[in-house]
N, C-alpha and C positions, 0 to 999 in steps of 0.2 A: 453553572456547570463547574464540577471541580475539574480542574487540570491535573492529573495526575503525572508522577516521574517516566512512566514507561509513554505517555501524550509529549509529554515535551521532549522527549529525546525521536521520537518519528518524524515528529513536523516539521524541526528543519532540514531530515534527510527527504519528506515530501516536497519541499521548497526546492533541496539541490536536483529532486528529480526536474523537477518544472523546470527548473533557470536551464539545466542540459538541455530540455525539449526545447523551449521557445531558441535558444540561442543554436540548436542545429537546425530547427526549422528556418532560422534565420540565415543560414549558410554562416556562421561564428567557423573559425575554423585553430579553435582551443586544441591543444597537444592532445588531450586524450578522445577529444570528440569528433578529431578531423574523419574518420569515416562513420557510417552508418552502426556497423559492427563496434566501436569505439563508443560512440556513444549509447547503445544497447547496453555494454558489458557496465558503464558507469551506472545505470537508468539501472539495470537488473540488481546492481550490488545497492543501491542504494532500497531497492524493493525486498531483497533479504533480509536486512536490516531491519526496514519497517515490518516486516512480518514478524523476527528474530524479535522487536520488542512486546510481543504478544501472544509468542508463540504455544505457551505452556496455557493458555484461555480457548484456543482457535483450535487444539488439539483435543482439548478435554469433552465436547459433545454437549456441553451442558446446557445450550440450550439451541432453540430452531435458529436464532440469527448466528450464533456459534456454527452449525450445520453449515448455514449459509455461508457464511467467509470462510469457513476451511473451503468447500465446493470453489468458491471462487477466486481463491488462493491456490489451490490443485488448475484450474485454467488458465491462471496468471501464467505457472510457472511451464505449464504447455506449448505455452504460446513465447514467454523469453526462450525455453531451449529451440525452438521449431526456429525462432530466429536467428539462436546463437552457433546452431548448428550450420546453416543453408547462409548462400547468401545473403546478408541482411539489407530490405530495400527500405526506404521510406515508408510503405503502409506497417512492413513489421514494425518498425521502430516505432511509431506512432499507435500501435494496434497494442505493443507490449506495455507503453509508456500507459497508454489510457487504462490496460486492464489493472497496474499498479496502482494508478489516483484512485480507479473505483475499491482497489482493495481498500484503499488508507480512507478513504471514506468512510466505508461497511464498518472498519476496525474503530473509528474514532465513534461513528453515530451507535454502533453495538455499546462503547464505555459509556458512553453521555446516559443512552437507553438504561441501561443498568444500574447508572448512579443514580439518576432518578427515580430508579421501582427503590433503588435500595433508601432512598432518600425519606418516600415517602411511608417505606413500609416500617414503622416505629411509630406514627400515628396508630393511636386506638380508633375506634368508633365510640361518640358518646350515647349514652343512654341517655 
């Protein structure tokens, strides 16, 4: 798999989402994470980001897994404002946190997917 510049600059914002989650599930009580809503708003900026390095791909339509991560990028951000809005409890925090790992998922497995069609499509077929 090629790693590309816009894969390496997500993944360690996927990693600082993770270390917030396990470390407020853990009762960590870090300056910006000490409430629910606190670490939302970190967990959310860091899921703009991850979206923001892909964003001009996930927009454009161009293909059915494209369709699919914009769709599940549009519910991501449904669910961080429904939380950032309202009190933020525990399941939201966790409910937002999860729909951002599956975005950064969908976005890393769509580039993998695509390096490899584009990988292989340069081979001929021999006569």
């Amino acid at each position: 798999m090629k790693i590309l510049v816009k894969d390496s600059m997500a993944t360690p914002l996927a990693v600082l989402g993770g270390v917030v989650m396990f470390a407020k599930l853990q009762d960590y009580h870090w300056w910006l994470i000490g409430s629910w809503r606190g670490a939302l708003w970190v967990v959310a900026l860091a899921g703009v980001f991850i979206l923001l390095t892909s964003f001009k791909e996930v927009i454009s339509f161009d293909s059915g897994a494209g369709m699919i991560e914009a769709a599940w990028w549009l519910l991501t951000a449904t669910v961080v404002l429904g939380g950032l809005t309202t009190v933020t409890t525990k399941l939201e925090f966790v409910s937002a946190s999860v729909c951002i790992a599956v975005g950064y998922l969908l976005q890393m497995t769509r580039h993998f997917w695509r390096f490899e069609k584009l990988q292989h499509a340069h081979y001929g077929h021999a006569s």
